[in-house]
PDBQT receptor file of N, H, CA, C and O in Angstrom, charges set to zero:
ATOM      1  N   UNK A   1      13.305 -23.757  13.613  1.00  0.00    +0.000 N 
ATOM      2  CA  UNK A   1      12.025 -23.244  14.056  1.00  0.00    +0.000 C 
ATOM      3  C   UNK A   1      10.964 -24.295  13.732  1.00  0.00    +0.000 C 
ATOM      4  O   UNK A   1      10.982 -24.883  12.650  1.00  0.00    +0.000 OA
ATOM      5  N   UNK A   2       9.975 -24.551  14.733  1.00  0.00    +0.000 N 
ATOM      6  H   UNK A   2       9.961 -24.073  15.611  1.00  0.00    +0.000 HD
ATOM      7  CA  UNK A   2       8.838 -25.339  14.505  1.00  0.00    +0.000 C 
ATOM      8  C   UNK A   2       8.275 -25.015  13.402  1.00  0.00    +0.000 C 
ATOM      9  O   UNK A   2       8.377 -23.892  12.907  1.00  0.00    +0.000 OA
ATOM     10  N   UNK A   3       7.622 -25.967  12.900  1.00  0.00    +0.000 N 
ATOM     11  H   UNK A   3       7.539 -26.879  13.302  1.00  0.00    +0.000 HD
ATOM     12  CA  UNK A   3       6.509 -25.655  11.757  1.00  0.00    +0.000 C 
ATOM     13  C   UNK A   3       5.143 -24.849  12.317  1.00  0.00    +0.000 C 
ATOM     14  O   UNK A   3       4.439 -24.129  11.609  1.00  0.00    +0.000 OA
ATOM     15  N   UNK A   4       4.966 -25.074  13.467  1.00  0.00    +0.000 N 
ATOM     16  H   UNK A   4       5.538 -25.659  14.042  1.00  0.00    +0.000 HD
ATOM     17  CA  UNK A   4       4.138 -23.572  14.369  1.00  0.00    +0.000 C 
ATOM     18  C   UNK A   4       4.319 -22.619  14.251  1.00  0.00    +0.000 C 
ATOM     19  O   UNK A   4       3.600 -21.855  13.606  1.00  0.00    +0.000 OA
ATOM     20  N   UNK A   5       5.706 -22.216  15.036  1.00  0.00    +0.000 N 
ATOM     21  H   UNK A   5       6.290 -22.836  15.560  1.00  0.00    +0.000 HD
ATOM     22  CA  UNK A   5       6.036 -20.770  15.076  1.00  0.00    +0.000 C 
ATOM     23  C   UNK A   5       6.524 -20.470  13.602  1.00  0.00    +0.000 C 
ATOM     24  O   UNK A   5       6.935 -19.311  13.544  1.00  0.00    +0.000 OA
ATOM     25  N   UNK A   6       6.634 -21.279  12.118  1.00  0.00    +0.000 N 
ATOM     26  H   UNK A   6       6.299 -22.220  12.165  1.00  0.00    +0.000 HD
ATOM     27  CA  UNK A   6       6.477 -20.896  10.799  1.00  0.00    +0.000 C 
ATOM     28  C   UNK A   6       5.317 -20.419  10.572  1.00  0.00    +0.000 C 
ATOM     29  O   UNK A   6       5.196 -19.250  10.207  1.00  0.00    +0.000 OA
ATOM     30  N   UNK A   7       4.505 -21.042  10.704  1.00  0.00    +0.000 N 
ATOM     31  H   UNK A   7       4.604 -21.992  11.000  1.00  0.00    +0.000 HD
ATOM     32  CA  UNK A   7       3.028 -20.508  10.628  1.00  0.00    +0.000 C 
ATOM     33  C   UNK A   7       2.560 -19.089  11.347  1.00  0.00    +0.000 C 
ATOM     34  O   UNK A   7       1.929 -18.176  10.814  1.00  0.00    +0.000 OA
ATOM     35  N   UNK A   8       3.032 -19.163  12.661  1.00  0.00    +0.000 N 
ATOM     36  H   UNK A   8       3.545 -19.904  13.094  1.00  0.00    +0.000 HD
ATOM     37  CA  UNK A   8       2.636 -18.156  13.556  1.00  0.00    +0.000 C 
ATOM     38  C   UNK A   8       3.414 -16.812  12.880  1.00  0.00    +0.000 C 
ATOM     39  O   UNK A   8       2.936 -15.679  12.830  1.00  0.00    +0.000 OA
ATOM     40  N   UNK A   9       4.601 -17.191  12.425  1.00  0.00    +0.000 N 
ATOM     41  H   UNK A   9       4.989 -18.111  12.466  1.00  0.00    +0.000 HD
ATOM     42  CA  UNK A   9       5.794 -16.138  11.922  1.00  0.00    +0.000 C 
ATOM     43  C   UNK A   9       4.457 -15.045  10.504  1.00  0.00    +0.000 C 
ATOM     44  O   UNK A   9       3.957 -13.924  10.410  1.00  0.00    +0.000 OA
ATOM     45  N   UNK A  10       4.476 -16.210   9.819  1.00  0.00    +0.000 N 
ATOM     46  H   UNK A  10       4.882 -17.121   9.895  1.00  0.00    +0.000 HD
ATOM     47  CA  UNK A  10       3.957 -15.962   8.807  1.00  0.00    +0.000 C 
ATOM     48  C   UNK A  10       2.606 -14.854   8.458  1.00  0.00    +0.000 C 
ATOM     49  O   UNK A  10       2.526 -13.917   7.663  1.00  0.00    +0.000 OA
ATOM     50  N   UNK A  11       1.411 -15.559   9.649  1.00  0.00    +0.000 N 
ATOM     51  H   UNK A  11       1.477 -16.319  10.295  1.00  0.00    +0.000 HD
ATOM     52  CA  UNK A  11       0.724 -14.773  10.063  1.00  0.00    +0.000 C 
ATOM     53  C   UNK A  11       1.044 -13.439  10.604  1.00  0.00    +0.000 C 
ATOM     54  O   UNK A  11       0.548 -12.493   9.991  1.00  0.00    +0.000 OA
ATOM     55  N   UNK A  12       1.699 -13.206  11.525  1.00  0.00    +0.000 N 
ATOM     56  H   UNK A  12       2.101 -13.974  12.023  1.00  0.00    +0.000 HD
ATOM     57  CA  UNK A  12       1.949 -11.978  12.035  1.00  0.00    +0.000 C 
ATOM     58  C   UNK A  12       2.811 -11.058  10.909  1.00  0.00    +0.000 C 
ATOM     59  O   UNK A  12       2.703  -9.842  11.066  1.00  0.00    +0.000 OA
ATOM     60  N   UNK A  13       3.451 -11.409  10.061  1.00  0.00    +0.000 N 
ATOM     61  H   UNK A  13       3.538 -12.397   9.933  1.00  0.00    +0.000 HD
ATOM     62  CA  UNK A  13       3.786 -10.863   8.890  1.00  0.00    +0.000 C 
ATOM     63  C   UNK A  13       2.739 -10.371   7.977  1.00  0.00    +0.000 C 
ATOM     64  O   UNK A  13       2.805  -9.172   7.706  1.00  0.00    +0.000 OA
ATOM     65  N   UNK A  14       1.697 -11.123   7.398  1.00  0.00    +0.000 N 
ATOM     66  H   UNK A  14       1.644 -12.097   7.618  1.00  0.00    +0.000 HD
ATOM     67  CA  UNK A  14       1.087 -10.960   7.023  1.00  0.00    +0.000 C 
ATOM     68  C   UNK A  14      -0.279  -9.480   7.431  1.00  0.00    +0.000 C 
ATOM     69  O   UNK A  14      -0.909  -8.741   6.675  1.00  0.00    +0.000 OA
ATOM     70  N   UNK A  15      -0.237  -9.645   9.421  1.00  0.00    +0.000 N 
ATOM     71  H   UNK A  15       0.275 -10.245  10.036  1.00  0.00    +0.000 HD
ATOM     72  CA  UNK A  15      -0.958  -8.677  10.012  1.00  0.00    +0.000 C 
ATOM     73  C   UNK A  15       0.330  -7.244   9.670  1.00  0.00    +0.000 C 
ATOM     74  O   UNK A  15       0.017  -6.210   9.079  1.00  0.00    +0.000 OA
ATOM     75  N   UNK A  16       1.339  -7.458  10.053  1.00  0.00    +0.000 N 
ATOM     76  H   UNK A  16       1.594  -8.298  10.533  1.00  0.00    +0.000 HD
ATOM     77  CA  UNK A  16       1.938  -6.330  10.147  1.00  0.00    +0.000 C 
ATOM     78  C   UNK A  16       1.835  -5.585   8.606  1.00  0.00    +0.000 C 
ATOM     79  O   UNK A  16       2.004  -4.386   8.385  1.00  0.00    +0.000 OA
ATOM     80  N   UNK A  17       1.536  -6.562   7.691  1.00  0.00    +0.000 N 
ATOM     81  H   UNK A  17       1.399  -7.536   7.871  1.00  0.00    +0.000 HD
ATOM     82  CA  UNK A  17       1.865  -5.610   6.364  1.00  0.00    +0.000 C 
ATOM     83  C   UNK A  17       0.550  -4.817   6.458  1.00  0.00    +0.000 C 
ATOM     84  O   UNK A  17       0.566  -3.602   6.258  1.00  0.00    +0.000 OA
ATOM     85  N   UNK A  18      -0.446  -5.387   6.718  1.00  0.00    +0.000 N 
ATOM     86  H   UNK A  18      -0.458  -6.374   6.880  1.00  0.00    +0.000 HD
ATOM     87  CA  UNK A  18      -2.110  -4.539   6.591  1.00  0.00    +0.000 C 
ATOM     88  C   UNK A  18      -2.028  -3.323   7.112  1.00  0.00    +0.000 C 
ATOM     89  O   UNK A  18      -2.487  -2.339   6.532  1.00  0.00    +0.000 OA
ATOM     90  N   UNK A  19      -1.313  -3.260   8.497  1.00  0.00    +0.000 N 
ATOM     91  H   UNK A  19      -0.940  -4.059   8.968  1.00  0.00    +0.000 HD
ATOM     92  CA  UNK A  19      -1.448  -2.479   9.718  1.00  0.00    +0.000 C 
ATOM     93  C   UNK A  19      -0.007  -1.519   8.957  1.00  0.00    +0.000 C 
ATOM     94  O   UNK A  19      -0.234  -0.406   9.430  1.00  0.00    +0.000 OA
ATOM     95  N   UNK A  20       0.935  -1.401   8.317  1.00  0.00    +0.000 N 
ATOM     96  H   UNK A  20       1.119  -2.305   7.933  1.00  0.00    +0.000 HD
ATOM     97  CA  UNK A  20       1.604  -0.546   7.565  1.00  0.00    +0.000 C 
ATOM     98  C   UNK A  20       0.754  -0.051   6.557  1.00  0.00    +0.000 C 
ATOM     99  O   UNK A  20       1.189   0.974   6.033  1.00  0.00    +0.000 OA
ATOM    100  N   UNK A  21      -0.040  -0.351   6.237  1.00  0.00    +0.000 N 
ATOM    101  H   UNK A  21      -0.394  -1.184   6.662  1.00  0.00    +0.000 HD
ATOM    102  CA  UNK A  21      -1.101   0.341   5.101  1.00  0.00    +0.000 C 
ATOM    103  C   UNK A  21      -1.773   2.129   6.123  1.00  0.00    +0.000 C 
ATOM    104  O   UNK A  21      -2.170   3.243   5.783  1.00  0.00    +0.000 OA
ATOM    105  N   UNK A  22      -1.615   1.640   6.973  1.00  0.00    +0.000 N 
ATOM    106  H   UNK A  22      -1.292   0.734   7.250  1.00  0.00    +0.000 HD
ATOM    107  CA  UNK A  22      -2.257   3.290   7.860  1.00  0.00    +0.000 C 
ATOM    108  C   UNK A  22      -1.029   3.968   8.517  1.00  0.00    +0.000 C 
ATOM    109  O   UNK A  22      -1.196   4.790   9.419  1.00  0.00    +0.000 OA
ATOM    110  N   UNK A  23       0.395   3.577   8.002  1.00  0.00    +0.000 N 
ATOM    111  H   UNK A  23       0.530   2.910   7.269  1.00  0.00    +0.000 HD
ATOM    112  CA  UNK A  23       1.491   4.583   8.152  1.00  0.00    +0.000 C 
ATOM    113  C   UNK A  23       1.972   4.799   7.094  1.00  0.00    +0.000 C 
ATOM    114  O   UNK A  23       1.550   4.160   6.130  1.00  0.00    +0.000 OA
ATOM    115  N   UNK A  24       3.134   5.883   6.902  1.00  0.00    +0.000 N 
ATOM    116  H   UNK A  24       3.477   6.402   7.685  1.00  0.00    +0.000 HD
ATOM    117  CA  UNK A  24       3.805   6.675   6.474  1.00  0.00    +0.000 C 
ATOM    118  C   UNK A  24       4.991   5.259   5.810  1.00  0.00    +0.000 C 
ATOM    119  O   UNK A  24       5.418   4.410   6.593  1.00  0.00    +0.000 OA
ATOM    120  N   UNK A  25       5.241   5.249   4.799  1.00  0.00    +0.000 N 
ATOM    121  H   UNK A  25       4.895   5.939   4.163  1.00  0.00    +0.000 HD
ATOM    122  CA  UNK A  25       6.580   4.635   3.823  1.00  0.00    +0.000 C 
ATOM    123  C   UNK A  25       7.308   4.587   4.710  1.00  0.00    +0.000 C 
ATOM    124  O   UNK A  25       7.237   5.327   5.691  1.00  0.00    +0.000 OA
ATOM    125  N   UNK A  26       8.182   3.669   4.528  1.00  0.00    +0.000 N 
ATOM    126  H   UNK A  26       8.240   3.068   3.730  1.00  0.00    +0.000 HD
ATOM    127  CA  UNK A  26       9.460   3.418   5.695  1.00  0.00    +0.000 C 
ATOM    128  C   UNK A  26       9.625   3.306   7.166  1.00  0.00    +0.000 C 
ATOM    129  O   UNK A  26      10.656   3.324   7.837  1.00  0.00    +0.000 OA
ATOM    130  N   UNK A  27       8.051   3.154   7.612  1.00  0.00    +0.000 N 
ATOM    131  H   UNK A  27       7.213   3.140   7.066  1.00  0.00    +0.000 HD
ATOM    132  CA  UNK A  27       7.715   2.708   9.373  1.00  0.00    +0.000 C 
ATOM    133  C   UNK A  27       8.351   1.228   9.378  1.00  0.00    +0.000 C 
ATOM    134  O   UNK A  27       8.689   0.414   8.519  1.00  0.00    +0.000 OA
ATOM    135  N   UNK A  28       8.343   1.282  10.498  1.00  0.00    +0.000 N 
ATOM    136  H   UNK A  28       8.068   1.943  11.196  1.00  0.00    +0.000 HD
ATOM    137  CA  UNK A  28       9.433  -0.300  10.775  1.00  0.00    +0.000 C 
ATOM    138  C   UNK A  28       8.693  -0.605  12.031  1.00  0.00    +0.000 C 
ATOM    139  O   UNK A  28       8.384   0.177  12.930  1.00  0.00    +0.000 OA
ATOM    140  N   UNK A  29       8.508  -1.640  11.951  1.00  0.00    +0.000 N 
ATOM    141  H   UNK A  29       8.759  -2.275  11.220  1.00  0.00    +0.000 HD
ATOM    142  CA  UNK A  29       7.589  -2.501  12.879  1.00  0.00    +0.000 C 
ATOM    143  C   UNK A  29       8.264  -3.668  13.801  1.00  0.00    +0.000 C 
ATOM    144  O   UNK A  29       9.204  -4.394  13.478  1.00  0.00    +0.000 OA
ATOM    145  N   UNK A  30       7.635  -3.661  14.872  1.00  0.00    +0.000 N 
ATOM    146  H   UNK A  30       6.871  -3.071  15.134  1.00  0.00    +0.000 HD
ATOM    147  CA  UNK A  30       8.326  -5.154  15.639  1.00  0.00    +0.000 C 
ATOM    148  C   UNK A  30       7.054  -5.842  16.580  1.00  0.00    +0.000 C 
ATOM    149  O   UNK A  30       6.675  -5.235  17.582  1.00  0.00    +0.000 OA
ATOM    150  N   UNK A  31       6.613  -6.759  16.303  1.00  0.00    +0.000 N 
ATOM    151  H   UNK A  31       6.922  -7.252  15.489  1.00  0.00    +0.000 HD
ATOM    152  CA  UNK A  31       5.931  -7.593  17.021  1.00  0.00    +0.000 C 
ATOM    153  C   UNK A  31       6.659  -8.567  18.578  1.00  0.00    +0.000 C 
ATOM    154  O   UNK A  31       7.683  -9.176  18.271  1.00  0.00    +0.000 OA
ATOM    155  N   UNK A  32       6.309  -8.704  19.817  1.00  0.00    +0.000 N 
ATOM    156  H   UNK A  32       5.477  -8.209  20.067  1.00  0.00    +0.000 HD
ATOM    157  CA  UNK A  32       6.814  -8.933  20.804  1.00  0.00    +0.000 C 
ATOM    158  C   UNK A  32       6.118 -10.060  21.467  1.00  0.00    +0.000 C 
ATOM    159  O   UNK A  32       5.643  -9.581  22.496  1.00  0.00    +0.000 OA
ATOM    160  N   UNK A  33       5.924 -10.881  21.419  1.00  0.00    +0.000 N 
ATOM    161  H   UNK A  33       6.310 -11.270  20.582  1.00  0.00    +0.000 HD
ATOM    162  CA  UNK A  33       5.095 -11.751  22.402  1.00  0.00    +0.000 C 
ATOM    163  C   UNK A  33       5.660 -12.314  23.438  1.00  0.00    +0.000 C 
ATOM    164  O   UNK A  33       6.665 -12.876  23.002  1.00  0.00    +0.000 OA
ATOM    165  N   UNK A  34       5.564 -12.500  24.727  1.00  0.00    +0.000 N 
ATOM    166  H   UNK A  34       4.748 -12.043  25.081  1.00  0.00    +0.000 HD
ATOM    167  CA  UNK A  34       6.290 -13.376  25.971  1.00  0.00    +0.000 C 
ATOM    168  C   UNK A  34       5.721 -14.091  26.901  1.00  0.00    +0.000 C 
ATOM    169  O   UNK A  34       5.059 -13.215  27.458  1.00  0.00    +0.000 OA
ATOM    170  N   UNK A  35       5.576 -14.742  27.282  1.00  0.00    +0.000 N 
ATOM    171  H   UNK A  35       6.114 -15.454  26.830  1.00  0.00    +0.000 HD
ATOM    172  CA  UNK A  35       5.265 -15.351  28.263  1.00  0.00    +0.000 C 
ATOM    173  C   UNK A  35       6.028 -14.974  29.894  1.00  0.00    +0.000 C 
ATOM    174  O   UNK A  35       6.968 -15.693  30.233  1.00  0.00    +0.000 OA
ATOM    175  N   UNK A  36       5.659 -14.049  30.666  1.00  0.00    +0.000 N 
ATOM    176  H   UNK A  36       4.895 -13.465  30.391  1.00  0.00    +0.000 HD
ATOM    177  CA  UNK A  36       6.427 -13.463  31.979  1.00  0.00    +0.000 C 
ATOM    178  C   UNK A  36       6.559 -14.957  32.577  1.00  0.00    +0.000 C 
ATOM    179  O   UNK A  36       5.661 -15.796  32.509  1.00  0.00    +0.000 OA
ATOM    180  N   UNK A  37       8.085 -15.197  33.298  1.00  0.00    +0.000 N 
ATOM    181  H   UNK A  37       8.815 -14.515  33.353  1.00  0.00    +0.000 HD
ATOM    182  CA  UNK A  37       8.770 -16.294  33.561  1.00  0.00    +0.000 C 
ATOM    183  C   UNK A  37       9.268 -17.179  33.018  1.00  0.00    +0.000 C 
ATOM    184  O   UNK A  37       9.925 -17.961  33.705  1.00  0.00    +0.000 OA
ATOM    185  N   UNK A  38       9.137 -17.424  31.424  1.00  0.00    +0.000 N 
ATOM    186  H   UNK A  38       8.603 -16.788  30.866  1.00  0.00    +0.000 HD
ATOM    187  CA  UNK A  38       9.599 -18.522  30.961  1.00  0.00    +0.000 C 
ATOM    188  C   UNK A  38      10.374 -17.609  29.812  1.00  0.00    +0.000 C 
ATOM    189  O   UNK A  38       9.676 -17.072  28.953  1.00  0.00    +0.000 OA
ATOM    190  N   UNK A  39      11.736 -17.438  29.792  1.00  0.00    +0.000 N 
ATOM    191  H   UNK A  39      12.303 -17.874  30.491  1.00  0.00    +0.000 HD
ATOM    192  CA  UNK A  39      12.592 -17.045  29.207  1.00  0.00    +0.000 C 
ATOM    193  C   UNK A  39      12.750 -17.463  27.812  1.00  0.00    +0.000 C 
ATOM    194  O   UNK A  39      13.107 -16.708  26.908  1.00  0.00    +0.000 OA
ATOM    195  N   UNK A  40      12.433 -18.844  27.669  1.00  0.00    +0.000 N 
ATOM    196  H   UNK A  40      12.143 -19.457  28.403  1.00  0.00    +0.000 HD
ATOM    197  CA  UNK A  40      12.451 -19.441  26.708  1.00  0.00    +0.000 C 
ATOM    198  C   UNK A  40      11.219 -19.434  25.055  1.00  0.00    +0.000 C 
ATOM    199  O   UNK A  40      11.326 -19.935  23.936  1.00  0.00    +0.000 OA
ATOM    200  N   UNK A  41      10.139 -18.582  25.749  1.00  0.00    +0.000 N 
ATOM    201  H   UNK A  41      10.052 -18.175  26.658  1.00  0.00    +0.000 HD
ATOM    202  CA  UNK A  41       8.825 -18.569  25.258  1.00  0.00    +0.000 C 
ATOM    203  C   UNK A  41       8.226 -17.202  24.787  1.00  0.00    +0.000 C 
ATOM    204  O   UNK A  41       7.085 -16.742  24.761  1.00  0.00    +0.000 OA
ATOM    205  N   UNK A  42       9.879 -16.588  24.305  1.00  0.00    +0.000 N 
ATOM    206  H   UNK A  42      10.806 -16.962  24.327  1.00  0.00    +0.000 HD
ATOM    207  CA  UNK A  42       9.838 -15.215  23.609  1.00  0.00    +0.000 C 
ATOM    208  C   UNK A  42      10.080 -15.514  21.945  1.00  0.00    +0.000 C 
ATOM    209  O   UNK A  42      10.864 -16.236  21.331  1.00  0.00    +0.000 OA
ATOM    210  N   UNK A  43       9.012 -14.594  21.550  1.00  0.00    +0.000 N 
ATOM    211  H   UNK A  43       8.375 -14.007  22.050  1.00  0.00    +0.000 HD
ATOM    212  CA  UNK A  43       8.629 -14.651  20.031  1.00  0.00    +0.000 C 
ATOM    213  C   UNK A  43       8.589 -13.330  19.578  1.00  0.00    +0.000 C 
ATOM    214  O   UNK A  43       8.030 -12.495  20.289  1.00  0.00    +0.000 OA
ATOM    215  N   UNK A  44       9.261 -12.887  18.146  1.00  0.00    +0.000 N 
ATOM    216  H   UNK A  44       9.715 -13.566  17.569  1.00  0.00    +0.000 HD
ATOM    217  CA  UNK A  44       9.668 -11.677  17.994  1.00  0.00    +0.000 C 
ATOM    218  C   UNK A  44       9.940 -11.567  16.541  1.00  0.00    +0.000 C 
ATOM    219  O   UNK A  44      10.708 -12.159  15.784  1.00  0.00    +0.000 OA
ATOM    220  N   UNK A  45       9.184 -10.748  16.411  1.00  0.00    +0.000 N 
ATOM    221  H   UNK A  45       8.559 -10.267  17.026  1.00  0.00    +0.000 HD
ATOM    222  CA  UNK A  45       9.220 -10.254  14.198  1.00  0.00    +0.000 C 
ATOM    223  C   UNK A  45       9.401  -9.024  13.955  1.00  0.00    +0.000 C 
ATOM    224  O   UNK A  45       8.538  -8.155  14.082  1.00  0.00    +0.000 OA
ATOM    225  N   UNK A  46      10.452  -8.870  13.613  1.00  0.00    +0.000 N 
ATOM    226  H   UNK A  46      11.153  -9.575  13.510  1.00  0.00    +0.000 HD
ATOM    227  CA  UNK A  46      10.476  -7.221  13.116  1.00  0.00    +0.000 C 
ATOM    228  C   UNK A  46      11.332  -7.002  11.884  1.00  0.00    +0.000 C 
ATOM    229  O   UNK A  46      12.211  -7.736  11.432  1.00  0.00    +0.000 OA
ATOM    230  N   UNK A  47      10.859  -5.758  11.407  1.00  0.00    +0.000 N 
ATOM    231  H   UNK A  47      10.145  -5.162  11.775  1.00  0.00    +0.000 HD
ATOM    232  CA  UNK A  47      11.017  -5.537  10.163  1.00  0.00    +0.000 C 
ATOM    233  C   UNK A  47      12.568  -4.692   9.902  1.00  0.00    +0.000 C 
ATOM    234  O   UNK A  47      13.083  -4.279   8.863  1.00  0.00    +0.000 OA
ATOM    235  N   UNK A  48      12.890  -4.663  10.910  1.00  0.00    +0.000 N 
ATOM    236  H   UNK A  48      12.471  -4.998  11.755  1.00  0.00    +0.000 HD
ATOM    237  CA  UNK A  48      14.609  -3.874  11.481  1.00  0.00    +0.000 C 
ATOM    238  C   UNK A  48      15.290  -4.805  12.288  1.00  0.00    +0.000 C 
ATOM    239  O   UNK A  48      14.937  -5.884  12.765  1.00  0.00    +0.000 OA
ATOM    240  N   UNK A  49      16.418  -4.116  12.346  1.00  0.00    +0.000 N 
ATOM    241  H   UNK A  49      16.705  -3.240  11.959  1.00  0.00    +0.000 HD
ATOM    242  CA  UNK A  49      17.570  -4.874  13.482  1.00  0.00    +0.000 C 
ATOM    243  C   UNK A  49      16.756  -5.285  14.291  1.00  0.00    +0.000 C 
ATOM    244  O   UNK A  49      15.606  -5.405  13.867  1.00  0.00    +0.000 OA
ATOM    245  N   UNK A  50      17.050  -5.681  15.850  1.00  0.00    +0.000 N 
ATOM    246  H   UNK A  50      17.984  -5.584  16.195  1.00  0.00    +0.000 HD
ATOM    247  CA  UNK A  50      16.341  -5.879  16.878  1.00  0.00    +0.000 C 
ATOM    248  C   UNK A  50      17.102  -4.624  17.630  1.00  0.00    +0.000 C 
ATOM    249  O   UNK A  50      16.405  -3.864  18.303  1.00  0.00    +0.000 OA
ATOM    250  N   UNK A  51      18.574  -4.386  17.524  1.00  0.00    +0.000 N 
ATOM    251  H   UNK A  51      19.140  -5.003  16.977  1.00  0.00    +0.000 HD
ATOM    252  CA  UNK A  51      19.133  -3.610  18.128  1.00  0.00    +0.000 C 
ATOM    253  C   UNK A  51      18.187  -2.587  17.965  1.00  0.00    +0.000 C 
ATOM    254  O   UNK A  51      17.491  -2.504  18.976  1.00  0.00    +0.000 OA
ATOM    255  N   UNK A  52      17.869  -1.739  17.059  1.00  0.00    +0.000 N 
ATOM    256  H   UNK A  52      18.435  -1.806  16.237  1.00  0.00    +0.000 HD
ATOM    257  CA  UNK A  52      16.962  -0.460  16.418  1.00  0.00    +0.000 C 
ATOM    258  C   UNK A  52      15.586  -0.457  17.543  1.00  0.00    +0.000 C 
ATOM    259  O   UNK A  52      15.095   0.365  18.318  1.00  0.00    +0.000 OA
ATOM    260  N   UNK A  53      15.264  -2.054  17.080  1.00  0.00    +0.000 N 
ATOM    261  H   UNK A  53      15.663  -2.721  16.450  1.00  0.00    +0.000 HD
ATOM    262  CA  UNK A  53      13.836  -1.947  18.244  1.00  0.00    +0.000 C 
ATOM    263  C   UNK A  53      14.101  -2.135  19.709  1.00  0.00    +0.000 C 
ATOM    264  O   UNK A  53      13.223  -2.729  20.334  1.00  0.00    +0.000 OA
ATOM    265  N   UNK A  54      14.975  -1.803  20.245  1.00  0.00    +0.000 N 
ATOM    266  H   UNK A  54      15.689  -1.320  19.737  1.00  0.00    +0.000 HD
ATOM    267  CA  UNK A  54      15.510  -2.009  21.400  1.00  0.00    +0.000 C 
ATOM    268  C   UNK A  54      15.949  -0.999  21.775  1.00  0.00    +0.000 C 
ATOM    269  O   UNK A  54      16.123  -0.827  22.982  1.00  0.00    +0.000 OA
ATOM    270  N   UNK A  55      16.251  -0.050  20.873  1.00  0.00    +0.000 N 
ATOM    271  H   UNK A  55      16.109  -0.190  19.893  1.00  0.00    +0.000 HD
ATOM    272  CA  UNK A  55      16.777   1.756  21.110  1.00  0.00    +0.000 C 
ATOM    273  C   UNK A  55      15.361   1.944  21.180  1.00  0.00    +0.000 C 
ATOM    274  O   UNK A  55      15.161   1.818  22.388  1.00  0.00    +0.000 OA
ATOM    275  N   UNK A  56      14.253   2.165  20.648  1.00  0.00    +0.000 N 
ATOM    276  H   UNK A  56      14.415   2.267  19.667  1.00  0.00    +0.000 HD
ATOM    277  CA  UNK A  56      13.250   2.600  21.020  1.00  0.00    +0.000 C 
ATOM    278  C   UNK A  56      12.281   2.238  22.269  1.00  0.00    +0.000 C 
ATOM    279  O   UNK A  56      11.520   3.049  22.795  1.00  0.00    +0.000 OA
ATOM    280  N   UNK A  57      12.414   1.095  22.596  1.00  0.00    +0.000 N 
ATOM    281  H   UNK A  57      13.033   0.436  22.168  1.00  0.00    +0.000 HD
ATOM    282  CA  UNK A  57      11.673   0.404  23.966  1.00  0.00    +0.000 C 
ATOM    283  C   UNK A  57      12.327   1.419  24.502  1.00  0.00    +0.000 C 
ATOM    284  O   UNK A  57      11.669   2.453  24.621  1.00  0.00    +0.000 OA
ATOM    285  N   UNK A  58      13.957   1.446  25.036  1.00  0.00    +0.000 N 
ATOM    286  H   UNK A  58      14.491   0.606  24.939  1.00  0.00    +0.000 HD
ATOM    287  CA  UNK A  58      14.732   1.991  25.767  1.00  0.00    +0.000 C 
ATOM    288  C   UNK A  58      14.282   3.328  25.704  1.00  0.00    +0.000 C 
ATOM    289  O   UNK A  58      13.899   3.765  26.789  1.00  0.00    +0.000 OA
ATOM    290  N   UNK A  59      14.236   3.875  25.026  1.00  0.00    +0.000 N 
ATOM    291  H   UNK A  59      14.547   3.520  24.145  1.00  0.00    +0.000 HD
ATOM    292  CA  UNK A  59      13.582   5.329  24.595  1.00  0.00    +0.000 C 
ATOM    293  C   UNK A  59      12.368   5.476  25.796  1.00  0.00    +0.000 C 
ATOM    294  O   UNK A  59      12.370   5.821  26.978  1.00  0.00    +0.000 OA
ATOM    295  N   UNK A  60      11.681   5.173  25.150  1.00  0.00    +0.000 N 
ATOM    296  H   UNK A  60      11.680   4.893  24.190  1.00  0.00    +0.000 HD
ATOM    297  CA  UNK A  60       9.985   4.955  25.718  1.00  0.00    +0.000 C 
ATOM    298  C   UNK A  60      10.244   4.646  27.159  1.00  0.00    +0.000 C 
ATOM    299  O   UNK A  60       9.404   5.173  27.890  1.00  0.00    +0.000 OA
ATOM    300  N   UNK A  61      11.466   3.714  27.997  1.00  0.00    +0.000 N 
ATOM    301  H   UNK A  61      12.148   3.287  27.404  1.00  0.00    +0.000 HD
ATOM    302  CA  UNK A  61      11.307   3.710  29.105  1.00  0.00    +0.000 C 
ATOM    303  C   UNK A  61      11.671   4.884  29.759  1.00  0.00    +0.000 C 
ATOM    304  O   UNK A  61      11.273   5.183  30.884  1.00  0.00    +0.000 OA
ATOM    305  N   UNK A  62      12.484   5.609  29.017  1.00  0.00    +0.000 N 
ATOM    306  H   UNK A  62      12.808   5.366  28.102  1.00  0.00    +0.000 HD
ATOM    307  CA  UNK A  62      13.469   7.092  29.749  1.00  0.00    +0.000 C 
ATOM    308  C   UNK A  62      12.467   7.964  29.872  1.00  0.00    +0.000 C 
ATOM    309  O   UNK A  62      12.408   8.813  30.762  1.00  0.00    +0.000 OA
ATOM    310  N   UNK A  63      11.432   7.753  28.769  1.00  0.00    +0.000 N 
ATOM    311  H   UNK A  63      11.481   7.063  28.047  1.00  0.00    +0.000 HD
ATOM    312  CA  UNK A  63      10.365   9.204  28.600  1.00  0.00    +0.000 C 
ATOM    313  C   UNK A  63       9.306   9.063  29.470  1.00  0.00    +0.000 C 
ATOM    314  O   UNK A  63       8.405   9.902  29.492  1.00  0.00    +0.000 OA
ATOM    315  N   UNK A  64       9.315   7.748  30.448  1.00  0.00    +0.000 N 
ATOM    316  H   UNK A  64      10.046   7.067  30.430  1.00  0.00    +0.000 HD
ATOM    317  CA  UNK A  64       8.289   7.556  31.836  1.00  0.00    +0.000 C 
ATOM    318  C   UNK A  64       8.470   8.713  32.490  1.00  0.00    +0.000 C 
ATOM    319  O   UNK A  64       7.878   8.923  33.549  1.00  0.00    +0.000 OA
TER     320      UNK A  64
């Protein structure tokens, strides 16, 4: 990993812990960033599997 996306990692860690301060013990978080078309220019932090955060997207799409 770049020494960027270390930095960038870091930061968004840092936001996600603040933003767990206004939930409930044991919330699990995932940060998503992408760029639409460039496959390569997906960035992703979470505090669980990815599988876990991927049952829930999936979730959320069924409940459209």
């Amino acid at each position: 990993m770049s020494e960027k996306l270390t930095i960038t990692q870091k930061a968004v860690e840092t936001y996600l812990n603040k933003i767990a301060e206004h939930f409930k013990p044991g919330t699990q978080f995932t940060f998503i960033a992408r760029t639409p078309g460039n496959g390569k220019a997906d960035f992703v932090v979470s505090t669980e599997q990815l599988e876990k955060a991927a049952e829930v997207i999936q979730r959320r799409i069924e409940a459209r």
